[in-house]
Backbone as JSON Lines, residues from 0, in Angstrom:
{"i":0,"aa":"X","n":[43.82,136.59,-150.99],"ca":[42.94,135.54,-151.42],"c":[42.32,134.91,-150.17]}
{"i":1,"aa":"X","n":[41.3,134.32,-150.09],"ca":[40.26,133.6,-149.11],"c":[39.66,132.7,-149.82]}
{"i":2,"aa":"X","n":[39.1,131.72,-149.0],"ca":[38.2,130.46,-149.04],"c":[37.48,131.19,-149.86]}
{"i":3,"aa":"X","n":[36.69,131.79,-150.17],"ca":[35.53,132.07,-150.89],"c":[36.12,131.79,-152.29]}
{"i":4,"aa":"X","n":[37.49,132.45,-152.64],"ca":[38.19,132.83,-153.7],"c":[38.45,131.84,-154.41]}
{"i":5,"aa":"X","n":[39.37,130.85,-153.51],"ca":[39.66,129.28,-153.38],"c":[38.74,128.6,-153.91]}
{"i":6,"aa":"X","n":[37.43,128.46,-153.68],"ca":[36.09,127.84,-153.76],"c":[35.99,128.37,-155.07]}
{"i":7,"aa":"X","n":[35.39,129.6,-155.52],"ca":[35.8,129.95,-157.07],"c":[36.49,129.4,-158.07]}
{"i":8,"aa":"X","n":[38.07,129.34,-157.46],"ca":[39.15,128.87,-158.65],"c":[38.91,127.16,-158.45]}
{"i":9,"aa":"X","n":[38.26,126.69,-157.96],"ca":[38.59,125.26,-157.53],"c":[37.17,124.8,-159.11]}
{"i":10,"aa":"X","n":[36.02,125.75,-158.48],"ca":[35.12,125.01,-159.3],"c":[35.24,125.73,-160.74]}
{"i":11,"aa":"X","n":[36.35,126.62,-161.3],"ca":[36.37,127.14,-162.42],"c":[37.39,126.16,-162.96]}
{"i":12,"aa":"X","n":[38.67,125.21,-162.11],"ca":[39.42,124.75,-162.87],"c":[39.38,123.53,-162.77]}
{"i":13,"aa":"X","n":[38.49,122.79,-161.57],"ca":[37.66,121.67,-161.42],"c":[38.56,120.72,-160.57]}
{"i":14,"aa":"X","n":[39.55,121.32,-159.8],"ca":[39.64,120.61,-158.22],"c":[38.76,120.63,-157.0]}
{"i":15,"aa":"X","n":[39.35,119.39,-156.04],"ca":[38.38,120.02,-154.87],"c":[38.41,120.55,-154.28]}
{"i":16,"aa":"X","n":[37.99,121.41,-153.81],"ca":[37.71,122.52,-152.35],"c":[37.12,121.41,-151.01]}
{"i":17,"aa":"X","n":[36.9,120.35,-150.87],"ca":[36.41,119.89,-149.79],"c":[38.14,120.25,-148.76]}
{"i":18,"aa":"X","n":[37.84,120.33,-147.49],"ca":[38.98,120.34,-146.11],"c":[38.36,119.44,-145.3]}
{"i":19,"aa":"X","n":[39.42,119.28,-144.93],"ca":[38.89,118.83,-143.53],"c":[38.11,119.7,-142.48]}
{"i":20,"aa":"X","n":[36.99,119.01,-141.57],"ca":[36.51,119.84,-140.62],"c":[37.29,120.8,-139.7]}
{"i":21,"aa":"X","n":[38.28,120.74,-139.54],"ca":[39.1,121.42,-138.28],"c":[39.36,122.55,-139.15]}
{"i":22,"aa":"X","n":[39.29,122.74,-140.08],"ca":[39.77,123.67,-141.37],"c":[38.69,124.83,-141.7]}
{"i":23,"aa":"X","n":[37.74,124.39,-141.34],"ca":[35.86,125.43,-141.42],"c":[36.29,126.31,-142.22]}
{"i":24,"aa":"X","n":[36.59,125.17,-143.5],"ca":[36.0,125.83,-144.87],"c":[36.86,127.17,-144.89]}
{"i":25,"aa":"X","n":[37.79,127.68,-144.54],"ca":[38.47,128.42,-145.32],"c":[37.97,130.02,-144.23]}
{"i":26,"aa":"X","n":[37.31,129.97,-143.15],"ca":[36.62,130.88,-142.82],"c":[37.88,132.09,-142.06]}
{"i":27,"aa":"X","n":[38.91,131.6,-141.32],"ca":[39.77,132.1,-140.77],"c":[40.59,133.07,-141.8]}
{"i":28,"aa":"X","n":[40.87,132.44,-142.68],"ca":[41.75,133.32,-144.07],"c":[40.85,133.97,-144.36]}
{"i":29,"aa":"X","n":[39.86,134.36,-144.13],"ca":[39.26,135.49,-144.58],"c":[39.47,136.8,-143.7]}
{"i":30,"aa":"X","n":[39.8,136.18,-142.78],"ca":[40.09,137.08,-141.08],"c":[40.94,137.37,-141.55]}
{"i":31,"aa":"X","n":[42.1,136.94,-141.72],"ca":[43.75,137.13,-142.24],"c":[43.81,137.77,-143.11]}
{"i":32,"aa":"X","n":[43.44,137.56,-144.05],"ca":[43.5,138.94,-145.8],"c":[42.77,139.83,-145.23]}
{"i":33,"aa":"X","n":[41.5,140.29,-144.22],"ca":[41.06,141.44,-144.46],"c":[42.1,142.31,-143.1]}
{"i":34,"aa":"X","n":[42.92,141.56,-142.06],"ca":[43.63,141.91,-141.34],"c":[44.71,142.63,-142.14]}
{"i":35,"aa":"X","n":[45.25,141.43,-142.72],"ca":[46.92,142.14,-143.61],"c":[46.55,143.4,-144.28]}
{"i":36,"aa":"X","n":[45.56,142.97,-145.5],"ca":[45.24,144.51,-146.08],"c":[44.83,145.66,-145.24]}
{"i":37,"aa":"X","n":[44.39,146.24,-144.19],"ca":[44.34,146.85,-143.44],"c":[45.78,147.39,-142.94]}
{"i":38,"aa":"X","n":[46.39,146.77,-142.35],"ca":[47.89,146.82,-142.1],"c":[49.03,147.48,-143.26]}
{"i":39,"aa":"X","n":[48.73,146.42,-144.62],"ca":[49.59,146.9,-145.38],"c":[48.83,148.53,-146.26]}
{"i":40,"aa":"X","n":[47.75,148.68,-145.86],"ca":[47.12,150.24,-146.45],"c":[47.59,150.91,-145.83]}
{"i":41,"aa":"X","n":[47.61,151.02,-144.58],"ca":[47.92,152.1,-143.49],"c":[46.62,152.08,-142.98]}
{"i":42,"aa":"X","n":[45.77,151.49,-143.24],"ca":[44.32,151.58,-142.11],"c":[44.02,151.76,-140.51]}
{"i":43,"aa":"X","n":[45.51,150.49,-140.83],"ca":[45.11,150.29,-139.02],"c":[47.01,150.11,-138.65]}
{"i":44,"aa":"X","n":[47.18,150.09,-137.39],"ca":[48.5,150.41,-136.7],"c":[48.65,148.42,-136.34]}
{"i":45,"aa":"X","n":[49.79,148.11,-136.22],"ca":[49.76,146.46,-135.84],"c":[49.23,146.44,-134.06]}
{"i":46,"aa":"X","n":[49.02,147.43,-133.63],"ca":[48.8,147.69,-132.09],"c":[47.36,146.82,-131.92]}
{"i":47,"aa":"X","n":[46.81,148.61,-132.83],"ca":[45.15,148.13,-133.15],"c":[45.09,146.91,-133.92]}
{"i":48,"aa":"X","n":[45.35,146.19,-134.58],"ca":[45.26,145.0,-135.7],"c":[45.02,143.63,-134.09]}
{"i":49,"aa":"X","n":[45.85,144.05,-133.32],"ca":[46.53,142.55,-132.23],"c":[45.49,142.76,-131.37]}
{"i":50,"aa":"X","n":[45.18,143.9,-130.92],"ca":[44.28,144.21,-128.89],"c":[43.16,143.21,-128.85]}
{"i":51,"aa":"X","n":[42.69,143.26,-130.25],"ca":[41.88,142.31,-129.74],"c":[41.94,140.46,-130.1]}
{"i":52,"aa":"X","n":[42.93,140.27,-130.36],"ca":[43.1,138.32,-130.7],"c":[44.33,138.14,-129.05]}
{"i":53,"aa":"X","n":[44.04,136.94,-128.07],"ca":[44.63,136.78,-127.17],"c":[45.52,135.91,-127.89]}
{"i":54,"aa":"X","n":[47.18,135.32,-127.41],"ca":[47.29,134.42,-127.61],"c":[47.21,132.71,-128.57]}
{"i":55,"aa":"X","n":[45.8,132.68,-127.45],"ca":[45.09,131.01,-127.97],"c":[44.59,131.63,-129.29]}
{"i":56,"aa":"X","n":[43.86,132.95,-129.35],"ca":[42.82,133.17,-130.18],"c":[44.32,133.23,-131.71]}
{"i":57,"aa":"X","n":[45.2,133.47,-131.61],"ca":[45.6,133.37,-132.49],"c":[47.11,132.3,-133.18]}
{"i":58,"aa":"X","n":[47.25,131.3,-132.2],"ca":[46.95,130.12,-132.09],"c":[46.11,129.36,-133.18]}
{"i":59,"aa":"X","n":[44.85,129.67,-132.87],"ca":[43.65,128.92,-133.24],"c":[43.58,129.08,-135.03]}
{"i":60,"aa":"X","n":[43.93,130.73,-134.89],"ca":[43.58,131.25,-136.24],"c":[44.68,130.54,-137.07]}
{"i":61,"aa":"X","n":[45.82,130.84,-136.82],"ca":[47.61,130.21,-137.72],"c":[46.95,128.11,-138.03]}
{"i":62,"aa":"X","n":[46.56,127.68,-137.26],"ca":[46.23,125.86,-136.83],"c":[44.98,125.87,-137.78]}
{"i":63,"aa":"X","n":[44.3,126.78,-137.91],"ca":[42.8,126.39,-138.94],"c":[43.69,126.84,-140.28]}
{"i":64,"aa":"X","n":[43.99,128.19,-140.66],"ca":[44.54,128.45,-142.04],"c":[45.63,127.25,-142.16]}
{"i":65,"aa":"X","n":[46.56,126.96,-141.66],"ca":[47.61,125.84,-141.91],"c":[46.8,124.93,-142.51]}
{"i":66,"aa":"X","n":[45.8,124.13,-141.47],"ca":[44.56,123.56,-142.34],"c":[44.14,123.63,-143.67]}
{"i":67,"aa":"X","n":[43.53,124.28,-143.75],"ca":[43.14,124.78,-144.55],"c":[43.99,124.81,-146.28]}
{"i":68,"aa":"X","n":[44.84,125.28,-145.88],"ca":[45.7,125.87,-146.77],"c":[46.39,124.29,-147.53]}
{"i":69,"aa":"X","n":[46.74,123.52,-146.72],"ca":[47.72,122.34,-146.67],"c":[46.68,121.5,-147.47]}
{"i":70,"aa":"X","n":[45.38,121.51,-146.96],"ca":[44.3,120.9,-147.79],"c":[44.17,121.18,-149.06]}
{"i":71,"aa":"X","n":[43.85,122.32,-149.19],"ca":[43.98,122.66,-151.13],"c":[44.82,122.68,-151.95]}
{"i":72,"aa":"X","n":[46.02,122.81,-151.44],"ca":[46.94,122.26,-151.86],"c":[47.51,120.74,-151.77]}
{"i":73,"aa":"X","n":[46.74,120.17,-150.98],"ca":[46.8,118.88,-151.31],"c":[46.0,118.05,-152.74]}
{"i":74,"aa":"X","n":[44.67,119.05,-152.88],"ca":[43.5,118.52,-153.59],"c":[44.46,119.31,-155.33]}
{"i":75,"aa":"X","n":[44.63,119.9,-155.26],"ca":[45.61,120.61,-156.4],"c":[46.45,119.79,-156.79]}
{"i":76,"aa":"X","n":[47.41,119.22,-155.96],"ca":[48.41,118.24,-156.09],"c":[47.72,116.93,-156.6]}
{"i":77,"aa":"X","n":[46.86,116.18,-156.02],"ca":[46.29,115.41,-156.31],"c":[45.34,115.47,-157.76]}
{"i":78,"aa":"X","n":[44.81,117.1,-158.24],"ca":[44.28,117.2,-158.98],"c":[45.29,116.98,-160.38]}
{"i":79,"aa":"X","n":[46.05,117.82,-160.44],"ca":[47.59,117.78,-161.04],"c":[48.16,116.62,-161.44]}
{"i":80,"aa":"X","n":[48.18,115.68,-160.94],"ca":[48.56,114.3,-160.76],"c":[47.99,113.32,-161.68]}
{"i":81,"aa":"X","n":[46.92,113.57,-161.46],"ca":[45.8,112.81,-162.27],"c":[45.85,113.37,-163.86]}
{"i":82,"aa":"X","n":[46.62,114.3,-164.05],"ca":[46.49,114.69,-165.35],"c":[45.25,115.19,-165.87]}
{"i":83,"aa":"X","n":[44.25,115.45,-164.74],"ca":[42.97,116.63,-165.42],"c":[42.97,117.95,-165.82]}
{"i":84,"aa":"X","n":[43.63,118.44,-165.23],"ca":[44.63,119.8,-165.66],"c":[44.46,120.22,-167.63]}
{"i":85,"aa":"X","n":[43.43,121.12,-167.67],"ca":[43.34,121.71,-168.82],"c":[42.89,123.23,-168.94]}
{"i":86,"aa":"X","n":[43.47,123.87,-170.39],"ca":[42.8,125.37,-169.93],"c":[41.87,125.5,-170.99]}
């Protein structure tokens, strides 16, 4: 799943998708699902998957999805709460 996906289920079940800025919208988890699936197909080797993220660069990536992630699930929780929750 990715921000895009997120953004979908948010406006189909009518929470918010807003994050915080440090979070850019969900853009990193998109990096991440098309990484894992690659990995878990047999596409790519974890060698090739890493050569190219340094360090910081992935760092950066784990600190935006945490973001990210902690956010919509905050807005869920909050959505939940409120008792808007219908199917």
């Amino acid at each position: 799943m990715d921000g895009l996906k997120i953004r979908d289920f948010a406006t189909k079940y009518g929470f918010s998708s807003n994050t915080h800025r440090n979070a850019n919208n969900g853009v990193k988890l998109h990096q991440v699902k098309t990484q894992r699936n690659s990995l878990a197909h047999g596409n790519t080797s974890f060698a090739e998957c890493g050569r190219n993220y340094t360090i910081g660069d992935l760092r950066d990536i784990k600190k935006q999805v945490i973001i990210y992630l902690r956010n919509i699930l905050k807005n869920i929780t909050k959505f939940l709460a409120t008792n808007k929750f219908e199917l």
